[in-house]
C-alpha positions, 0 to 999 in steps of 0.5 A: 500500500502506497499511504502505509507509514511506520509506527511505534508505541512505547510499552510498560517497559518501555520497549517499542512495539513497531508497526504498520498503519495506513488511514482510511474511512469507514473502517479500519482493520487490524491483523494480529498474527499467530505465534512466532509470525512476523507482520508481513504475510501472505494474508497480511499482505493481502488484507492491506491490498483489500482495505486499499481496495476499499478505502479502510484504514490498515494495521499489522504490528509485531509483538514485543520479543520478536520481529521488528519490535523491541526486546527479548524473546523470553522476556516475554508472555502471553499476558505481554501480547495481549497487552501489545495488542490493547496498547495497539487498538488503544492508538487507533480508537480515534478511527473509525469502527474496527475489524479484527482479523486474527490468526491461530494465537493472534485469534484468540488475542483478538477475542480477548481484545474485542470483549474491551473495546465498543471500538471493535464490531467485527472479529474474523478469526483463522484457525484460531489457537484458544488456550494454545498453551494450556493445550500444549501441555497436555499434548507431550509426554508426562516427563517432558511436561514436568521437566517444563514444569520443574525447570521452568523452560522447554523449547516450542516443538522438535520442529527446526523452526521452533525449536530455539524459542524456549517458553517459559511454564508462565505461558502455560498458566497464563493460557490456563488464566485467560482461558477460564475467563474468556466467556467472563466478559462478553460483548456481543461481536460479530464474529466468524470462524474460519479453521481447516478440519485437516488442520493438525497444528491447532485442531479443529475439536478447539474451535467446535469446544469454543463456540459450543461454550460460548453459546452455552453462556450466551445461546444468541451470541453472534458466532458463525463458526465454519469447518472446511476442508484445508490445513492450519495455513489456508493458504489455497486460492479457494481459502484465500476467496473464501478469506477475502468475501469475510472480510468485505461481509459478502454471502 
């Protein structure tokens, strides 16, 4: 987008968070990414194309700890890019209405964000990531989790591109934390799921558990919840389509 420019918010710790905005009228929407993903993507790229399409106001930003952004990786936890997020939406109220478009863990930040802020009447969220953490743990041996536990550390995964970023157990009981109180604070907003049923990094089961307590709690909430064929990324030439007509609000 030519009318992007560069930003950056100071946090509590005075570390910057550093980012992307366009302007625009009507709306605006922001991307929040999923974990250990930069700002620019594939969907983010597409997404900045469509809102200058439209007219809209743009935003993707990178957390503290990684990216562009300011401090150390391990310095941080969930609770901290939650914080990212609500000191991003906090800078950009004075816009217009806002959508929040969410991927894997950044779904579930925008879930947790658009319960604060009346700002925010629209949430799109890809293969969202609801308690990542808190499942995590109960995915990998029973050693390898109190070992977790115990020292306080384990890498992500066995995967190479995860497996250097060390998490702290903080992370664990944080999603645990946030977890149970996701459906505390409900503000009705309209919200689309989109998750791919072959989608092995976060399972579909997460999303159908999500919503089936959401309506459980608040039987008219406005949620609509879609399982189709596709992996974590949605990535195909039909997922993108299918991505883009949510985010213009099209049938």
């Amino acid at each position: 987008m030519s009318d992007l420019h560069s930003f950056e918010l100071a946090a509590t710790d005075g570390k910057l968070i550093r980012g992307d905005r366009a302007m625009g009228k009507d709306r605006q929407l922001l991307y929040i990414t999923g974990f250990l993903s930069k700002r620019w993507g594939n969907k983010s790229k597409a997404l900045a194309q469509w809102c200058q399409e439209q007219g809209w106001g743009f935003c993707c930003y990178d957390v503290r700890g990684f990216g562009d952004s300011e401090g150390t990786f391990t310095d941080y936890s969930l609770s901290d890019w939650v914080a990212d997020a609500r000191l991003v939406v906090d800078a950009l109220k004075a816009g217009p209405t806002m959508t929040i478009v969410g991927n894997s863990l950044g779904s579930w930040i925008a879930w947790l964000i658009a319960q604060e802020f009346e700002l925010v009447d629209r949430l799109i969220l890809i293969a969202p990531a609801f308690n990542m953490m808190g499942v995590r743990a109960t995915q990998i041996a029973p050693e390898r989790r109190q070992a977790w536990q115990s020292t306080g550390w384990m890498p992500w995964d066995d995967d190479p591109l995860h497996k250097d970023w060390a998490l702290s157990w903080k992370w664990v009981e944080e999603s645990e934390a946030y977890w149970q109180a996701t459906f505390g604070r409900l503000r009705p907003v309209r919200t689309t799921i989109l998750h791919g049923l072959q989608d092995t990094v976060i399972l579909p089961d997460g999303s159908r558990e999500f919503a089936r307590l959401l309506l459980a709690k608040a039987p008219t909430y406005p949620i609509d919840l879609n399982l189709i064929p596709g992996d974590h990324r949605l990535s195909s030439p039909e997922h993108v389509e299918r991505f883009h007509k949510l985010v213009l609000g099209q049938p």
